[in-house]
PAFI-934075 format. One line per 5 residues: number of its first residue (from 1); for each residue z, y, x negated of N, C-alpha, C. Coordinates in steps of 0.05 Angstrom, whole numbers, padded with zeros to 5 digits. Atoms other than C-alpha are relative to their C-alpha. Example, Ala and Ser with C-alpha at 12.3 -4.5 7.8 and 13.67 -1.06 7.14 Angstrom:
2
1> 00000:-00024:-00018:00156:-00090:-00246:00000:00024:-00018 | -00001:-00024:00016:00143:-00021:-00273:00014:00022:00015
% end
This chain:
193
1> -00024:00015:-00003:-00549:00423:-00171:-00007:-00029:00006 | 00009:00017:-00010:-00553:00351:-00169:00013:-00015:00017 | -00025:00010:-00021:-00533:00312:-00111:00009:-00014:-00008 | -00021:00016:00008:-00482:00266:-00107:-00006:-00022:00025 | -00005:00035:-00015:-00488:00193:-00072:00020:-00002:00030
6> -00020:00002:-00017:-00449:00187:-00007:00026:-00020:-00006 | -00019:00012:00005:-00407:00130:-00035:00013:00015:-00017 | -00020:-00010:00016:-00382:00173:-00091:00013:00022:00009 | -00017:-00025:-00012:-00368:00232:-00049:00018:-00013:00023 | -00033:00010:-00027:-00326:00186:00005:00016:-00008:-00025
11> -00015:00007:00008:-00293:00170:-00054:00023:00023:-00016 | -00010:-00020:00011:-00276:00235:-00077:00022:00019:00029 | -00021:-00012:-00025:-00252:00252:-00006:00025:-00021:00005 | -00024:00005:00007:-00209:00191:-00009:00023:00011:-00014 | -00029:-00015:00030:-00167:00212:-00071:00010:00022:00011
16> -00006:-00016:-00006:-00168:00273:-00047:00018:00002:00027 | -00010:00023:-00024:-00141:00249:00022:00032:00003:-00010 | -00013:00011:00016:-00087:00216:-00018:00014:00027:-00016 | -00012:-00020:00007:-00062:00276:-00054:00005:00022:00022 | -00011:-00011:-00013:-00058:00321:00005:00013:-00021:00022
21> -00027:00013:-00018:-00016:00273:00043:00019:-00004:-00008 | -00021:-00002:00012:00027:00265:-00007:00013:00023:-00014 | -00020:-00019:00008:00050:00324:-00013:-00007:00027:00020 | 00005:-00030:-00034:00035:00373:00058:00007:-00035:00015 | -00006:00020:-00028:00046:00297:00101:-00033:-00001:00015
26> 00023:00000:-00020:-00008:00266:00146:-00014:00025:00024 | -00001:-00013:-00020:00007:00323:00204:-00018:00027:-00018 | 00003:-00016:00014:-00017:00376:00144:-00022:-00006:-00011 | 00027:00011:00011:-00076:00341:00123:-00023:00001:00012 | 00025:-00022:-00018:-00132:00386:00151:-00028:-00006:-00011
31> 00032:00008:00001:-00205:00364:00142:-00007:00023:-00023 | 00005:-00019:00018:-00207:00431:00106:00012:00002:-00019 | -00016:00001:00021:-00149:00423:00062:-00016:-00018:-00019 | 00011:00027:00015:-00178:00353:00042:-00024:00006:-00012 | 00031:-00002:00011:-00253:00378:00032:00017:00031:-00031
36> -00005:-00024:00018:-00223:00442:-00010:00007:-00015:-00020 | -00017:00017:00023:-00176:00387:-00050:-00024:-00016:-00015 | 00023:00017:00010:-00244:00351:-00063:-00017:00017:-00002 | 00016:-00021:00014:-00277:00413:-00089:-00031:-00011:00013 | 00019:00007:-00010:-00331:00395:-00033:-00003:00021:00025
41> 00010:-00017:-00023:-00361:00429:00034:00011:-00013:00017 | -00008:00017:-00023:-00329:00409:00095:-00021:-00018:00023 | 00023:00019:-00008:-00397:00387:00124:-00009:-00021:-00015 | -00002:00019:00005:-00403:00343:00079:00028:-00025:00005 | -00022:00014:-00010:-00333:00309:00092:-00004:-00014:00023
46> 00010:00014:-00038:-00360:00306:00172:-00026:-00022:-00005 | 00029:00024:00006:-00425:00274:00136:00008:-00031:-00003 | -00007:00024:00005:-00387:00219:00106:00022:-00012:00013 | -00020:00018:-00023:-00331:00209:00158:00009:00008:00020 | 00010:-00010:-00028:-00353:00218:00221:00028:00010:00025
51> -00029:00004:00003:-00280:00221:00239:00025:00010:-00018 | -00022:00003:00019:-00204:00239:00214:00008:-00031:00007 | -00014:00027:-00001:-00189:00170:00239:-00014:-00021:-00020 | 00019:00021:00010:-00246:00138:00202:00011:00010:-00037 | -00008:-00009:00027:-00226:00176:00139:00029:-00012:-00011
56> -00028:00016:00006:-00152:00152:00141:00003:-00028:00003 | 00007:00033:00010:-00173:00090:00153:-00012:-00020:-00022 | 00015:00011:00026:-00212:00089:00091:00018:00001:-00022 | -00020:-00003:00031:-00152:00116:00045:00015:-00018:00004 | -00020:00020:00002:-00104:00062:00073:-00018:-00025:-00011
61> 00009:00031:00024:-00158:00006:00050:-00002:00003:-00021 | 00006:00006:00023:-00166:00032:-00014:00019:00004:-00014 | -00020:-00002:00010:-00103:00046:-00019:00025:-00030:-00002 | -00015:00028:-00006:-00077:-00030:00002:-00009:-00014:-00019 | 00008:00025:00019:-00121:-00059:-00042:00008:00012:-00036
66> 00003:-00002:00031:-00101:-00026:-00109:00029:-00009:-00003 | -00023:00004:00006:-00030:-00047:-00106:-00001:-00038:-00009 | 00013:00027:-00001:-00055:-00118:-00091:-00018:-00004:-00029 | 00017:00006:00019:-00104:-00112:-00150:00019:-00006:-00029 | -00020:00013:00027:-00042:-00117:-00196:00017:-00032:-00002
71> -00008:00026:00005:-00019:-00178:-00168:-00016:-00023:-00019 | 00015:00026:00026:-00071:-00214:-00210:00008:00006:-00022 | -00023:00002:00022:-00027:-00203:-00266:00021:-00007:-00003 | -00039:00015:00010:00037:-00238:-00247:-00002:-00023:-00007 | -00006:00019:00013:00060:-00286:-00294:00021:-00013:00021
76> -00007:00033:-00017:00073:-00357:-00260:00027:-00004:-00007 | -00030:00005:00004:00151:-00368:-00255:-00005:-00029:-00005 | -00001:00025:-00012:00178:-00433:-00261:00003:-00014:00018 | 00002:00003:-00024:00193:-00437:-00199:-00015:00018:00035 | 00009:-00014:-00017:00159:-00416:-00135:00019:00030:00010
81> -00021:-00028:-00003:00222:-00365:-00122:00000:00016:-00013 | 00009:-00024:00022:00215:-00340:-00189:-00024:00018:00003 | 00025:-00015:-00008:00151:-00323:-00177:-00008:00025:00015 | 00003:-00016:-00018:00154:-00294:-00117:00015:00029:00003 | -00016:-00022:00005:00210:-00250:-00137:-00013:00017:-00021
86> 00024:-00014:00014:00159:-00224:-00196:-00018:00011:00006 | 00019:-00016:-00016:00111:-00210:-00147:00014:00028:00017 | -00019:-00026:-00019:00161:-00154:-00111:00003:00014:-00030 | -00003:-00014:00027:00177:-00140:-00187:-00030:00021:-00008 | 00042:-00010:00005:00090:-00128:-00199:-00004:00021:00018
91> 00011:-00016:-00020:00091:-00085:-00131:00012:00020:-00006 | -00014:-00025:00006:00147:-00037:-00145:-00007:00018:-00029 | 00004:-00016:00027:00124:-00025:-00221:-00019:00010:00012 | 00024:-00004:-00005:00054:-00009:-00189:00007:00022:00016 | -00006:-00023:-00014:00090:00040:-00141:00014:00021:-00014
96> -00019:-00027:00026:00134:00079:-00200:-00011:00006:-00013 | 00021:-00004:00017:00067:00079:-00237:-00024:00022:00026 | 00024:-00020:-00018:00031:00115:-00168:00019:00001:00022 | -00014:-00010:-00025:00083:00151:-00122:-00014:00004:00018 | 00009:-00020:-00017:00034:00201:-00088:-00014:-00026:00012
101> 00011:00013:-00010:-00011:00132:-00069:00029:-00016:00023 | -00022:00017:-00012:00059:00098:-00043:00013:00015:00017 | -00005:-00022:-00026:00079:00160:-00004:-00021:00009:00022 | 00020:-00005:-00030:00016:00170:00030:-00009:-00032:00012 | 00005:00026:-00027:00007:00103:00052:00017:-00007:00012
106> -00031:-00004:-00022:00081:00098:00082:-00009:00021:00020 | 00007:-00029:-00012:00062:00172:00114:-00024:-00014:00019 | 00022:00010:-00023:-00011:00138:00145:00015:-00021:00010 | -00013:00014:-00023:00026:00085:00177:00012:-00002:00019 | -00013:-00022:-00029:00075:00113:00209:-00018:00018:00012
111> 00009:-00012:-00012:00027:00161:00232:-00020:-00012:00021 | 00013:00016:-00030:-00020:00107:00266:00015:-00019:00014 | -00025:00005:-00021:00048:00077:00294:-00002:00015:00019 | 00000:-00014:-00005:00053:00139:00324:-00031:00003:00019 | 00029:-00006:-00019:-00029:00153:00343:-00017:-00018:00008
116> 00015:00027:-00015:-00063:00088:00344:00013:-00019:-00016 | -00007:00025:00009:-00027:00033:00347:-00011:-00028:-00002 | 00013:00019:00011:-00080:-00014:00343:-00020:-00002:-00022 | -00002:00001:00031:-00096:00014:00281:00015:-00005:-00016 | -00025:00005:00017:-00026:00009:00258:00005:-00034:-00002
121> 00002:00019:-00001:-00036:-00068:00276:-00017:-00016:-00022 | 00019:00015:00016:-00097:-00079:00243:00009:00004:-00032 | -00009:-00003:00028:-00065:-00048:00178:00017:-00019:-00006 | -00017:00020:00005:-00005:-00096:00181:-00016:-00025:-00002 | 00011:00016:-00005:-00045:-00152:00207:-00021:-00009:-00038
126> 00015:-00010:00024:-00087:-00142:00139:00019:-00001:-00024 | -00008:00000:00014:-00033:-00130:00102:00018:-00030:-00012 | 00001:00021:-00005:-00002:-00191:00117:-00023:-00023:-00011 | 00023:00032:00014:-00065:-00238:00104:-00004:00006:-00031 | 00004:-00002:00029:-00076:-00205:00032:00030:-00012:-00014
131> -00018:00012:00017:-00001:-00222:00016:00008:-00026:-00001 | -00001:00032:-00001:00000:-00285:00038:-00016:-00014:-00010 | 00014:-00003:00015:-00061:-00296:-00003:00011:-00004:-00023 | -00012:-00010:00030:-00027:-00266:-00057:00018:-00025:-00017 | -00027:00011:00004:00034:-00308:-00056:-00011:-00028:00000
136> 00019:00016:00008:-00005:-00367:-00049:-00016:-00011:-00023 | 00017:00003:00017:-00047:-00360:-00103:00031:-00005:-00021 | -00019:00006:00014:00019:-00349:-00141:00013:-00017:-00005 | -00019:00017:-00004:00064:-00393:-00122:-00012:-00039:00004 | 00012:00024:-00008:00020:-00452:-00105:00002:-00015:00033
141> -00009:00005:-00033:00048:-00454:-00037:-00021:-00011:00019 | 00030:-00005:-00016:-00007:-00468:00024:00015:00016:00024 | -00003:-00024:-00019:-00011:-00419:00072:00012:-00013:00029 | -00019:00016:-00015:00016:-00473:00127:00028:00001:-00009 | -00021:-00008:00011:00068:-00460:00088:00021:00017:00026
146> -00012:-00012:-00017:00131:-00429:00142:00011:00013:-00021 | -00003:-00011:00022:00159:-00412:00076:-00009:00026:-00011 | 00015:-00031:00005:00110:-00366:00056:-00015:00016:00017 | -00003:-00025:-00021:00097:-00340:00121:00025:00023:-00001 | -00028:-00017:00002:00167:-00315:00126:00004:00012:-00027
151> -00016:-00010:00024:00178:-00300:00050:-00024:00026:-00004 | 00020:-00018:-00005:00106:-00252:00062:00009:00015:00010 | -00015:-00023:-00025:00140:-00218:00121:00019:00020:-00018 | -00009:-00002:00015:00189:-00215:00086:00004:00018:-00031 | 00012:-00025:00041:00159:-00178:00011:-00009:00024:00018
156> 00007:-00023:-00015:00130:-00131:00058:00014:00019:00008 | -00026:-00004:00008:00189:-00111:00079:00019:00017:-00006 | -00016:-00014:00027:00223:-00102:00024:-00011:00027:-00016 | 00018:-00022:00014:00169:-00065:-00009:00006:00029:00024 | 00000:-00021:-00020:00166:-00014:00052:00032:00015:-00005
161> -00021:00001:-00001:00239:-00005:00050:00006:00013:-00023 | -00009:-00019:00019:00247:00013:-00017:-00017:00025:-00008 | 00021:-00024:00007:00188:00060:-00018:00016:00014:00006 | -00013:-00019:-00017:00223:00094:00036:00027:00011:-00007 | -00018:-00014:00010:00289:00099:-00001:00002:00012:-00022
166> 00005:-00016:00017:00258:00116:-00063:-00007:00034:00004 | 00002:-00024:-00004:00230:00177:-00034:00019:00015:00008 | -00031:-00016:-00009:00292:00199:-00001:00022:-00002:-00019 | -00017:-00012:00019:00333:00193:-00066:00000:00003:-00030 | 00011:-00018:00020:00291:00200:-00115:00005:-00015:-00033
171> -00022:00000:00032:00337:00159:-00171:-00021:-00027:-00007 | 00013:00024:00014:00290:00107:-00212:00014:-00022:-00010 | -00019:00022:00006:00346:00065:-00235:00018:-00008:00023 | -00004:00014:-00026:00372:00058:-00168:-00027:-00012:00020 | 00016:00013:-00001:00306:00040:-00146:-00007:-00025:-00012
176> 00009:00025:00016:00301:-00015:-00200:00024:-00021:00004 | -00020:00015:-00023:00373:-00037:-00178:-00005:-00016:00019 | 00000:00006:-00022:00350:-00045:-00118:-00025:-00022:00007 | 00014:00011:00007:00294:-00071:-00131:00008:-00036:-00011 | -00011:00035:00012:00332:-00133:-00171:00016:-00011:00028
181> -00027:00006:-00024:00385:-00143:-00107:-00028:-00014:00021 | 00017:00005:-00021:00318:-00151:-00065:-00015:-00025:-00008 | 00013:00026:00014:00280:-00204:-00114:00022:-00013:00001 | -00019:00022:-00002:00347:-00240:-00110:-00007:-00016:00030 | -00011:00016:-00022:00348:-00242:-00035:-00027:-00019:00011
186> 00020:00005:-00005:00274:-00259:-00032:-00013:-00023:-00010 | 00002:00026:00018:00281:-00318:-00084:00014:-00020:00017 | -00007:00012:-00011:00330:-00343:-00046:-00006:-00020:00025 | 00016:00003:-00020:00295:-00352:00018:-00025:-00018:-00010 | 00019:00023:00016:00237:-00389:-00024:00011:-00023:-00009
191> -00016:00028:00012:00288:-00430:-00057:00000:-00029:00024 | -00006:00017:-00026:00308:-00461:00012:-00017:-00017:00000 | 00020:00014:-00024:00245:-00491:00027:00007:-00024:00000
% end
């Protein structure tokens, strides 16, 4: 049998991660569930993450950064509002294109709200500097910007918010509704500056 690399097997326990949370919940997400879902040995799982905290801390980064990896494809509004309302547009298609990733990373947050909340800090904290980044790069804004502090806070948010109602009703065209009502209120607030 040949082995396998430690980076490719933490990556196989990610994913795997990632599918049993999204669908048994964080509280259900058993070291053994996860190694079984990753058609792996559970000593190896303890090999590569010494920790369940170190392991969920690994699916929320690789799970923060793939949503973010689509923002390098939003087309430049004409205006900074436009924009920015495109970028909420770019995050939600990226979440209707990967539920199970957008339910378990809502699910790990709340859950280190809940167990460590200075993990749940550092995730925001993080999440925060990549969107403000983001929006930045987009918009042309500078990060002195109060503007795109708040309009950051702000996408965040929003995004959170509709995850959370998407899952609880399920309807894709009310999601995309809602979705437009939110890029309104989020343009708006840019507009001001």
């Amino acid at each position: 049998m040949a082995r396998m690399g430690a980076e490719l097997r933490r990556q196989d326990f990610v994913e795997a991660t990632v599918k049993v949370i999204a669908e048994h919940g964080v509280a259900n997400a058993t070291t053994r569930r996860i190694a079984a879902a990753a058609g792996c040995p559970l000593a190896s799982l303890h090999y590569v993450f010494h920790t369940k905290d170190d392991l969920f801390y690994a699916v929320y980064e690789s799970l923060f950064n793939l949503p973010h990896q689509a923002l390098e494809e939003v087309p430049a509004g004409t205006t900074a509002a436009e924009t920015t309302a495109g970028v909420l547009r770019q995050l939600i298609a990226w979440i209707i294109r990967h539920p199970d990733a957008a339910r378990a990373q809502n699910e790990l947050f709340f859950w280190a709200m809940r167990n460590d909340p200075e993990m749940a800090n550092k995730i925001y904290s993080v999440a925060l500097e990549a969107t403000e980044q983001a929006l930045e790069r987009a918009t042309g804004l500078h990060r002195e910007n109060a503007v795109l502090k708040a309009a950051s806070r702000l996408l965040i948010q929003l995004v959170d918010g509709l995850i959370i109602a998407w899952s609880a009703h399920g309807d894709l065209a009310r999601l995309q509704a809602e979705t437009e009502t939110a890029c309104k209120a989020l343009a708006l607030l840019v507009a001001n500056d």
